[in-house]
ROZANU-325528 format. One record per residue (C-alpha): residue number from 0; residue in one letter; x, y negated, z. Coordinates in pm, whole numbers, plus 32768, in hexadecimal, padded with zeros to 4 digits. Layout:
<recs>
<rec NUM 'a' <X Y Z>>
...
</recs>
This chain:
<recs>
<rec 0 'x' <8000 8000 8000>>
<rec 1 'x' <8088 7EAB 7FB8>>
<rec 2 'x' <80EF 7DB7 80BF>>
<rec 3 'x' <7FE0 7CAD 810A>>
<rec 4 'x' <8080 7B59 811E>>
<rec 5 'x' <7F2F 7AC6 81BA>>
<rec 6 'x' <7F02 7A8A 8351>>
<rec 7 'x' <7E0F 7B97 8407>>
<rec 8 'x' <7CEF 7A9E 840A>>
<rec 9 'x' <7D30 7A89 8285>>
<rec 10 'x' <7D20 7C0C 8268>>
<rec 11 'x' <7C0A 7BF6 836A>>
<rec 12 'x' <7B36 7B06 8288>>
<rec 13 'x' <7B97 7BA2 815A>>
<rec 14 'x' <7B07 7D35 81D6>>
<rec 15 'x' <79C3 7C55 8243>>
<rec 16 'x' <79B1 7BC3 8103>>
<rec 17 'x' <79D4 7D1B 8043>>
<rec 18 'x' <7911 7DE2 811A>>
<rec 19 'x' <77D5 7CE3 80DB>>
<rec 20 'x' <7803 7D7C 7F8E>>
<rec 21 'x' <778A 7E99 8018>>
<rec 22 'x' <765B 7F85 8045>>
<rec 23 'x' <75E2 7FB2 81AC>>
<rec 24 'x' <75B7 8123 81E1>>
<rec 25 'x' <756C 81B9 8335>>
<rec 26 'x' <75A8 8140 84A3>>
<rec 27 'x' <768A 81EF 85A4>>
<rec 28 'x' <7554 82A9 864C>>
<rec 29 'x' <7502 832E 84FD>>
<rec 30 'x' <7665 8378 847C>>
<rec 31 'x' <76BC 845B 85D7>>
<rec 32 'x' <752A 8523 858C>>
<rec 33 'x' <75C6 8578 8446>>
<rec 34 'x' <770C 85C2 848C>>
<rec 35 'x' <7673 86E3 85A5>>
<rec 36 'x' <759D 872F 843E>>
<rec 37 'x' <76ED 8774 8399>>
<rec 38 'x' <7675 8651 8283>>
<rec 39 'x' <77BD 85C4 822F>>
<rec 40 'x' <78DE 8646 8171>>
<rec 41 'x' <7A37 85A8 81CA>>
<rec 42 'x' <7B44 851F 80F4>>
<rec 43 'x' <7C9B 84EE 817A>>
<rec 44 'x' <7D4C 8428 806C>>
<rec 45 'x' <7E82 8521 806B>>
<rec 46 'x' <7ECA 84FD 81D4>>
<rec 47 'x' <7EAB 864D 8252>>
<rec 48 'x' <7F45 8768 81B1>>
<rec 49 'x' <7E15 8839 821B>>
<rec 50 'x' <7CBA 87ED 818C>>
<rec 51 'x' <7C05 8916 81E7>>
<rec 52 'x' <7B3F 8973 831F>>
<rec 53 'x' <7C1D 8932 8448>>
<rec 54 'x' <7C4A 87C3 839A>>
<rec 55 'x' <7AFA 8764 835C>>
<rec 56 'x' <7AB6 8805 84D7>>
<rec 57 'x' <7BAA 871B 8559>>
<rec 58 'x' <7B23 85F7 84B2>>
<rec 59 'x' <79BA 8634 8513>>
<rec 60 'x' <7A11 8666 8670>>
<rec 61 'x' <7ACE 852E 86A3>>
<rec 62 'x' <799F 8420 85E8>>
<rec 63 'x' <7896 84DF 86BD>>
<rec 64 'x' <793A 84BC 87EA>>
<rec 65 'x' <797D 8361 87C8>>
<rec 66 'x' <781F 830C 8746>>
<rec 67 'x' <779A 83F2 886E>>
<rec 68 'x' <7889 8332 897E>>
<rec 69 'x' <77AE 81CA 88E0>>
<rec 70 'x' <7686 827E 8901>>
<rec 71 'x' <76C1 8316 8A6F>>
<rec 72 'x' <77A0 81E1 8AEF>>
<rec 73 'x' <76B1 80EA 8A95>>
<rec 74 'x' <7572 8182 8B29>>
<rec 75 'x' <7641 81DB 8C74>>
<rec 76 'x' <7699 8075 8CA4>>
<rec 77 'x' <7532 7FD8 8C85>>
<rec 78 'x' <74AC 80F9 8D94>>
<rec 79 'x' <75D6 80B2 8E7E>>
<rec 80 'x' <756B 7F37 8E3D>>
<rec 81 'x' <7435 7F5D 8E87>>
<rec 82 'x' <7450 803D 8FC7>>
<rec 83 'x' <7558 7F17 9065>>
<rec 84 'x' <7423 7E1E 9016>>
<rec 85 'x' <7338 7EE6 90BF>>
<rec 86 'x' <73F9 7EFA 920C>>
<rec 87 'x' <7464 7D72 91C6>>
<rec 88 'x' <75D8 7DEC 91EA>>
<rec 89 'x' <7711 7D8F 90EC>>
<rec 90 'x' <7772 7E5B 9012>>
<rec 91 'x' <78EC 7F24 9007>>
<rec 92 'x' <78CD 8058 8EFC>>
<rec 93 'x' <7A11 80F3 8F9D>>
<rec 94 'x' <7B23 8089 90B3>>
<rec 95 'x' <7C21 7F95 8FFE>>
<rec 96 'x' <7B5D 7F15 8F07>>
<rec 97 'x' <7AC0 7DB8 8F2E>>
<rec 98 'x' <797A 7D76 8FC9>>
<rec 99 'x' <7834 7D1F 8F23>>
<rec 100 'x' <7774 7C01 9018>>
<rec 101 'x' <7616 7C6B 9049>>
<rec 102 'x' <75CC 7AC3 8FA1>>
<rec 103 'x' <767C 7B59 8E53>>
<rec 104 'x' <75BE 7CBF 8E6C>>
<rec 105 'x' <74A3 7C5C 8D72>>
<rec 106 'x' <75B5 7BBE 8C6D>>
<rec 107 'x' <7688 7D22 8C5B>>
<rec 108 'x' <7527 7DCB 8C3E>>
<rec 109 'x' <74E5 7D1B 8B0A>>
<rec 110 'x' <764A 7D28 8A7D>>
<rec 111 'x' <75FC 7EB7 8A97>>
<rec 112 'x' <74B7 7E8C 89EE>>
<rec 113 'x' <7532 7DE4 88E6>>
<rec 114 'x' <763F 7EF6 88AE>>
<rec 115 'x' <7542 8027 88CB>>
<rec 116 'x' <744E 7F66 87E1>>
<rec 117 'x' <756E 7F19 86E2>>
<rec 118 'x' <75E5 8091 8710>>
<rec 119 'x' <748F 80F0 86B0>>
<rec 120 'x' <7420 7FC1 85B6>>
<rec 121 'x' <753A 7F31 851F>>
<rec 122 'x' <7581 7FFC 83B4>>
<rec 123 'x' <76FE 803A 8356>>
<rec 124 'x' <776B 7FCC 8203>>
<rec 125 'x' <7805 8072 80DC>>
<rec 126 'x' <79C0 8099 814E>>
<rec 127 'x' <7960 803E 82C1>>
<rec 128 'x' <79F3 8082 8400>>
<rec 129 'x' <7915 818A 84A0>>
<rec 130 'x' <798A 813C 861D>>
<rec 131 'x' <79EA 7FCE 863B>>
<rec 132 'x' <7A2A 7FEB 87BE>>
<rec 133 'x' <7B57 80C3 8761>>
<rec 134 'x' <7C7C 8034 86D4>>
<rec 135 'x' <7D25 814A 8615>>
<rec 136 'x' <7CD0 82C8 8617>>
<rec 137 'x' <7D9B 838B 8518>>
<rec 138 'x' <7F0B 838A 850A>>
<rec 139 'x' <7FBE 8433 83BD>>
<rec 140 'x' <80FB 84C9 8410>>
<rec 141 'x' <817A 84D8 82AB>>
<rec 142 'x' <8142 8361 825F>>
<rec 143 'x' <8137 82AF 83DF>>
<rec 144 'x' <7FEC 8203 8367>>
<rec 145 'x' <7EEF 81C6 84A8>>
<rec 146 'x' <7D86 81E8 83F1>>
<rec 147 'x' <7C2C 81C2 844E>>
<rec 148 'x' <7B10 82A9 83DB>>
<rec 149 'x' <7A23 820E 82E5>>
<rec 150 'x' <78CB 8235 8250>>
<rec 151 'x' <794A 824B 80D4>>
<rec 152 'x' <77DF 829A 804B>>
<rec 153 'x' <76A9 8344 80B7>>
<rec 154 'x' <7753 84C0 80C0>>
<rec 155 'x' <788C 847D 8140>>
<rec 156 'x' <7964 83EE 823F>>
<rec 157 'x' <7AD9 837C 81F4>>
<rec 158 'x' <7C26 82D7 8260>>
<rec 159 'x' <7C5B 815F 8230>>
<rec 160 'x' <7D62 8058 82D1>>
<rec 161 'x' <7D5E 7FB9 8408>>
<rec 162 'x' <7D4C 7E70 840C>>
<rec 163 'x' <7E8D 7E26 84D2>>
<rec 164 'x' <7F3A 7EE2 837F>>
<rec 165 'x' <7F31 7D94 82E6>>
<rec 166 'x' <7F1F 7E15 818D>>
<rec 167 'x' <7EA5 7D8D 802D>>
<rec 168 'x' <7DA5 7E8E 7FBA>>
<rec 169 'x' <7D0D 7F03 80E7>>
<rec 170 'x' <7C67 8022 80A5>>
<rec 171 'x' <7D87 80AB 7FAF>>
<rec 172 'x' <7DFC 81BE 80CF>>
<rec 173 'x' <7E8E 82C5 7FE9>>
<rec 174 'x' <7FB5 8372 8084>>
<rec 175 'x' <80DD 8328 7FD5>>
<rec 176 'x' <8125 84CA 801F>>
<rec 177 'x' <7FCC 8549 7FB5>>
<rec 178 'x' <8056 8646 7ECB>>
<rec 179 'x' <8166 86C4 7FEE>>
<rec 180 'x' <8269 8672 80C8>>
<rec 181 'x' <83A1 86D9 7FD7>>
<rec 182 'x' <84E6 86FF 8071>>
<rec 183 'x' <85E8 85AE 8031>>
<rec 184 'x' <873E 858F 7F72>>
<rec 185 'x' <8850 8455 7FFB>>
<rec 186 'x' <89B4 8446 7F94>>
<rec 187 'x' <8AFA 83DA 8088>>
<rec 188 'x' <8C55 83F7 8010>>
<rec 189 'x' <8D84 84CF 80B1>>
<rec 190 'x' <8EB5 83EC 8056>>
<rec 191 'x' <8F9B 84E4 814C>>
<rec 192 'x' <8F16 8620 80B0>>
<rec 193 'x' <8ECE 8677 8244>>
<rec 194 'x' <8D53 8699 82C3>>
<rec 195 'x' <8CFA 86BE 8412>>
<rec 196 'x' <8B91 871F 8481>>
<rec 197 'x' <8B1A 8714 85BC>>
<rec 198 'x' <89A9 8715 867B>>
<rec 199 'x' <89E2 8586 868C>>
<rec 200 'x' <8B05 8499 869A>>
<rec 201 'x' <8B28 8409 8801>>
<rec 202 'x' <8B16 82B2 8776>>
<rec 203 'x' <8AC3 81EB 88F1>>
<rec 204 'x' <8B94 80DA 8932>>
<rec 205 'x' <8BBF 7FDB 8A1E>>
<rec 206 'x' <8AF5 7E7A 89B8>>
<rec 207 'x' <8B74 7D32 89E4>>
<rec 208 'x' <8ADF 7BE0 899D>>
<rec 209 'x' <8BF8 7BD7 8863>>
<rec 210 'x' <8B19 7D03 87BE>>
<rec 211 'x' <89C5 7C5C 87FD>>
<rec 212 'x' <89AD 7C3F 8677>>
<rec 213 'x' <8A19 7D89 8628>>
<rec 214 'x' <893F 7E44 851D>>
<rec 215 'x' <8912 7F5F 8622>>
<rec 216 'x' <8830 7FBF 8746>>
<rec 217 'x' <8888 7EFF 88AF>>
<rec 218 'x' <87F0 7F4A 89D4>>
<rec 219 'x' <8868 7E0B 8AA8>>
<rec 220 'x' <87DB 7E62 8BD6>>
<rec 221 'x' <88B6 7FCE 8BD9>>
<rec 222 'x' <89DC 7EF8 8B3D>>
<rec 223 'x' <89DC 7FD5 8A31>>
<rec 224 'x' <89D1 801D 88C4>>
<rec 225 'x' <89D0 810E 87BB>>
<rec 226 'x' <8A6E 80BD 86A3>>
<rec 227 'x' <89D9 8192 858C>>
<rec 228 'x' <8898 817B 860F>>
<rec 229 'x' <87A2 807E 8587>>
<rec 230 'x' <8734 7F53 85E5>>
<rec 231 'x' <85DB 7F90 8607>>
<rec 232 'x' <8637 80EA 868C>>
<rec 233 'x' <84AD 8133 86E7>>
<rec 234 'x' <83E4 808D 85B6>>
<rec 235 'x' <82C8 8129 84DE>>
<rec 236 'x' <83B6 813D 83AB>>
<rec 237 'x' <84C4 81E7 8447>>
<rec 238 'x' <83DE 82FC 8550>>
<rec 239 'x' <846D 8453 8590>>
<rec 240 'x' <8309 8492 858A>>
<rec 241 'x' <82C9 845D 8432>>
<rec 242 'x' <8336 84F1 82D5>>
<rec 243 'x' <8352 8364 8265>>
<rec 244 'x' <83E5 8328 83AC>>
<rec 245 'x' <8515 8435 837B>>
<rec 246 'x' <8569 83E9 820B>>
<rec 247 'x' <858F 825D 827E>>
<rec 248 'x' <8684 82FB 8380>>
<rec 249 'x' <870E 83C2 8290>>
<rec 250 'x' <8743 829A 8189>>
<rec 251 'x' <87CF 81BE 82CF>>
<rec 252 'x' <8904 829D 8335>>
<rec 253 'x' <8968 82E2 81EB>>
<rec 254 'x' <895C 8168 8125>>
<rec 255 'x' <89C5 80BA 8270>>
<rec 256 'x' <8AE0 81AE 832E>>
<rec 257 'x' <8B24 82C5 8220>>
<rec 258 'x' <8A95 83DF 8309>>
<rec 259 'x' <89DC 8509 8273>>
<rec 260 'x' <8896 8585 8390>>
<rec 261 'x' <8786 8658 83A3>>
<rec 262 'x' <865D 8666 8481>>
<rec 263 'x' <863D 87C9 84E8>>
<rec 264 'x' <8584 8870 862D>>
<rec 265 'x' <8608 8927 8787>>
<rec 266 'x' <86CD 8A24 86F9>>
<rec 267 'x' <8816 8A72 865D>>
<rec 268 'x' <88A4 8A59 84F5>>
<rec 269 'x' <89F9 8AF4 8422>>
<rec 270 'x' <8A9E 8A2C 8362>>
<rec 271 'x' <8B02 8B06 824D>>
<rec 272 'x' <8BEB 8AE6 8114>>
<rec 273 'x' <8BEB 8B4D 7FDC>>
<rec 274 'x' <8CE5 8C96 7FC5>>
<rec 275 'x' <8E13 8C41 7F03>>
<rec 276 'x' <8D84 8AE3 7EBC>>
<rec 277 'x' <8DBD 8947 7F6B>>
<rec 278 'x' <8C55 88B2 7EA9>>
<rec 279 'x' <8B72 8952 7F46>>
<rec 280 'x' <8AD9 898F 80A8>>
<rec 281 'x' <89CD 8A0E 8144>>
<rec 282 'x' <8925 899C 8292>>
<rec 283 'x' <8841 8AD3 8307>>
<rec 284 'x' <87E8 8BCD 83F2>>
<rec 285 'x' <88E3 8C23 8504>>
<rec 286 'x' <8866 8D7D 852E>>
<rec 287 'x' <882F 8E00 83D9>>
<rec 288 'x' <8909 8F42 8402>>
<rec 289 'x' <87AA 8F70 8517>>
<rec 290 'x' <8709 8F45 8409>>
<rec 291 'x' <8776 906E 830E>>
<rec 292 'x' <87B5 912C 843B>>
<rec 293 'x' <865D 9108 84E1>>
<rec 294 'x' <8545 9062 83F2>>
<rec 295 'x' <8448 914D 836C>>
<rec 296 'x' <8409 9058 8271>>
<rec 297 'x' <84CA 910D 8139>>
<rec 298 'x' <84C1 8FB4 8084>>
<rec 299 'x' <856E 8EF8 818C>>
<rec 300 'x' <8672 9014 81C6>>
<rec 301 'x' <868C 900D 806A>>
<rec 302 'x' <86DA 8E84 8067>>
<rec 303 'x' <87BA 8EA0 8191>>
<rec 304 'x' <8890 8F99 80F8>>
<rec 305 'x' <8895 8EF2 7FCB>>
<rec 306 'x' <8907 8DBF 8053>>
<rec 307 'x' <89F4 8E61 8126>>
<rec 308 'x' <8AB0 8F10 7FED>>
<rec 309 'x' <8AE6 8D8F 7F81>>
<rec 310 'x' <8B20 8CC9 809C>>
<rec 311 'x' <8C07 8CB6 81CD>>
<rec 312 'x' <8BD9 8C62 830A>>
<rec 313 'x' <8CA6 8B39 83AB>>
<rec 314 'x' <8C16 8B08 84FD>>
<rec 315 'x' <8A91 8AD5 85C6>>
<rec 316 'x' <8A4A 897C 868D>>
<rec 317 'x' <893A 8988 876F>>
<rec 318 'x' <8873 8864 873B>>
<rec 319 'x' <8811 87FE 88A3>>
<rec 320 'x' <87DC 86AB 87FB>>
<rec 321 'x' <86CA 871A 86E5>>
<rec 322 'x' <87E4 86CA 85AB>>
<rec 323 'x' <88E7 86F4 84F7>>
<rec 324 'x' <89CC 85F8 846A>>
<rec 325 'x' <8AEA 860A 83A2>>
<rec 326 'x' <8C30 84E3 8351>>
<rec 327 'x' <8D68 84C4 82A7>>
<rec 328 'x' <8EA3 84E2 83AB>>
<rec 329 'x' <8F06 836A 8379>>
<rec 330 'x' <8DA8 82FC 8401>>
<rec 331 'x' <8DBE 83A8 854A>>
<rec 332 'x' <8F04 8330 8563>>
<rec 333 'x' <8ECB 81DD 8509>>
<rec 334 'x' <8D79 81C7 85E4>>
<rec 335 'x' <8E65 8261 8716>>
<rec 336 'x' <8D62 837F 8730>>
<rec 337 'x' <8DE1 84BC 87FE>>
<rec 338 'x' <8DF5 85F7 8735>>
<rec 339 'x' <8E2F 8736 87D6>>
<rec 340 'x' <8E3E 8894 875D>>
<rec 341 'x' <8DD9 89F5 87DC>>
<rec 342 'x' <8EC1 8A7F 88B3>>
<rec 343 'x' <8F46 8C05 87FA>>
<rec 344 'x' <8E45 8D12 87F7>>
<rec 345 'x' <8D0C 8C18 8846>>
<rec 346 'x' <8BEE 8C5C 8768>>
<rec 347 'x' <8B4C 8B05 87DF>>
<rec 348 'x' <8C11 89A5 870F>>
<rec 349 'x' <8C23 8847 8770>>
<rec 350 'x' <8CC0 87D1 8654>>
<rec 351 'x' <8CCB 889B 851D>>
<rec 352 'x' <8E0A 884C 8429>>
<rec 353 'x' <8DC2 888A 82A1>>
<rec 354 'x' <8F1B 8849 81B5>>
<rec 355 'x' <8E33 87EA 807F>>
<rec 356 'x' <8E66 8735 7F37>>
<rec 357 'x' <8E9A 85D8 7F3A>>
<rec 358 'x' <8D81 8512 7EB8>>
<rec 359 'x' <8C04 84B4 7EA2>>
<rec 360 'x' <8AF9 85AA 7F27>>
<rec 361 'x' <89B4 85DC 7EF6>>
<rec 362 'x' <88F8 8674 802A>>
<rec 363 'x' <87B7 86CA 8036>>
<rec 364 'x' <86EF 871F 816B>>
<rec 365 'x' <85B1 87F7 813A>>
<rec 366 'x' <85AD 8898 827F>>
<rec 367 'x' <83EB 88A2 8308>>
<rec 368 'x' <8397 880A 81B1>>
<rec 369 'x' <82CE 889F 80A5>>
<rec 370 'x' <840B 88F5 7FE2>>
<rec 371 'x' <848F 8A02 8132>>
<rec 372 'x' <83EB 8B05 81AE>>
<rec 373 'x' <849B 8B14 831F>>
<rec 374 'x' <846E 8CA5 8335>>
<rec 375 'x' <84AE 8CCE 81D9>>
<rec 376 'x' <858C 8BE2 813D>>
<rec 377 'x' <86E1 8BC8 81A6>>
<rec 378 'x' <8773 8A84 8104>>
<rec 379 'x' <86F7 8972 821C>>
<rec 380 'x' <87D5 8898 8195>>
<rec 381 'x' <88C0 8866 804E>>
<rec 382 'x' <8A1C 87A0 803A>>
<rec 383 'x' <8A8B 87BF 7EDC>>
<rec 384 'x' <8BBC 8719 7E39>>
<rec 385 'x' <8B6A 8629 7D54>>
<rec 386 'x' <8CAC 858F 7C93>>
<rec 387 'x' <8DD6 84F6 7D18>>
<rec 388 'x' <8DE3 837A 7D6A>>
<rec 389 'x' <8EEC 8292 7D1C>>
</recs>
């Protein structure tokens, strides 16, 4: 969606202006009766990789529950009002919360009124909010985008924009990954013909007022910083949480520090080279001689052995830290980052030394995409030598 360069009242004024457009359809009381009827179908604009039953069940679920909280909250209130009238007492709904004087009792009586009678009068357009008392309730964790449920038509409910998104076309809610989450390919350079991988690069250092305009993140109260870390370590664009989120992390290390990484899970991974080869290496499975030796699955022992024929194995981090990363020597070394390797006969790495060709890379990362199977496909990750660089 493109970037609205209007204010939220503008975007505010603009959605009221479009959605008198409109045709008024049903009210809230009618929409929850039909949704119990099973009336509506439910698009999802590509943001859910599942569009089947346990999808649509999820969906329902959440717009009845809200519309049955409006329904149940509001006729609550005007009892509990009008049982504190009766014994001429004030009015506190539960211990913290402010207190309603018993002068103001008939004012929050009618506010409630109103509510129920616009819950059970006032019709919902055509691309409407269903629930305006809640202020986002579906979160896509391929895109980041925070959506509403709408009324899109008379037979079906869908996803539209917050307002707070602050975006052009309002209702235009697509997800940019509707047709998958595909694994991503980044490129970094080994000038030393030396790459190092690790779970992460200890990267903290102490912070000083001399790096408060660092390009990194600070934490000024702890007095300290991490220097390949972004900025805006927590934002929407750059979320662990999301596929978006993780290929903007992705695209960060590697165009601003030269460091290849790879969002991965609590486990631990090989790193694995090609057998009599420097271009090519595998990140994958630590166990995979379990696999051909235990897996009843002929097609994965049949993989496994496969890939076993072809590859080596180097060493297995555990990634305590859910990642891997990967740098050229002279990075560590100019960054002062500690590097320390296994001691002999440990089957667990800190640091993980590869003598490779010198040059560009490509690596791509596929690992809990649509591209990788996690039982059943073994290349989580691909560094692949590229061409030399001058």
């Amino acid at each position: 969606m493109k970037e609205s360069k209007m204010t939220f009242n503008e975007v505010n004024a603009r959605r009221e202006k479009v959605l008198s457009t409109k045709r008024s359809l049903y009210t809230q009381k009618e929409i929850m009766n039909l949704l119990k009827e099973d009336k509506f179908k439910f698009s999802f604009s590509g943001h859910t990789d599942d569009n089947g039953e346990w999808a649509i069940k999820n969906a329902k679920r959440s717009v009845l529950g809200s519309l049955e909280f409006v329904d149940m909250y509001n006729n609550e209130m005007i009892t509990e009002l009008e049982l504190a009238k009766s014994k001429g007492e004030d009015y506190q709904r539960n211990e913290g919360l402010s207190t309603i004087k018993l002068a103001d009792i008939d004012k929050e009586i009618s506010y409630y009124r109103d509510r129920l009678k616009s819950f059970k009068e006032r019709k919902i357009k055509e691309t409407e909010k269903i629930d305006w008392s809640s202020s986002r309730e579906f979160h896509c964790f391929k895109c980041g985008m925070e959506l509403n449920y709408i009324l899109l038509d008379e037979n079906t409910i869908g996803l539209g924009a917050t307002t707070s998104m602050n975006k052009e076309d309002i209702w235009d809610c697509t997800c940019p990954f509707k047709d998958g989450a595909k694994g991503h390919s980044y490129y970094i350079t080994v000038p030393t013909g030396e790459l190092v991988f690790a779970n992460y690069f200890d990267d903290k250092k102490i912070y000083t007022e001399a790096d408060k305009d660092r390009d990194c993140y600070i934490d000024s109260d702890r007095k300290e910083m991490e220097i390949f870390e972004p900025k805006e370590k927590w934002n929407g664009e750059l979320s662990l949480n999301t596929h978006a989120g993780r290929i903007g992390l992705m695209n960060h290390y590697s165009s601003k520090h030269n460091i290849a990484f790879g969002q991965m899970g609590s486990m631990s991974v090989g790193i694995y080279i090609k057998k009599g080869k420097k271009d090519r290496i595998v990140i994958s499975s630590a166990y995979l001689s379990d696999r051909v030796n235990e897996s009843d699955d002929k097609e994965v022992v049949s993989k496994a052995k496969k890939f076993l024929k072809e590859y080596r194995l180097l060493g297995c981090i555990s990634l305590e830290v859910w990642r891997w990363m990967a740098a050229d020597m002279s990075i560590l070394k100019k960054n002062k980052i500690p590097i320390k390797f296994a001691e002999k006969d440990s089957y667990r790495d800190e640091n993980i030394l590869v003598k490779v060709k010198k040059g560009k890379w490509k690596v791509t990362h596929q690992f809990r995409t649509d591209d990788c199977d996690e039982d059943k496909d073994l290349e989580y990750s691909i560094l692949e030598f590229e061409n030399e660089t001058k």
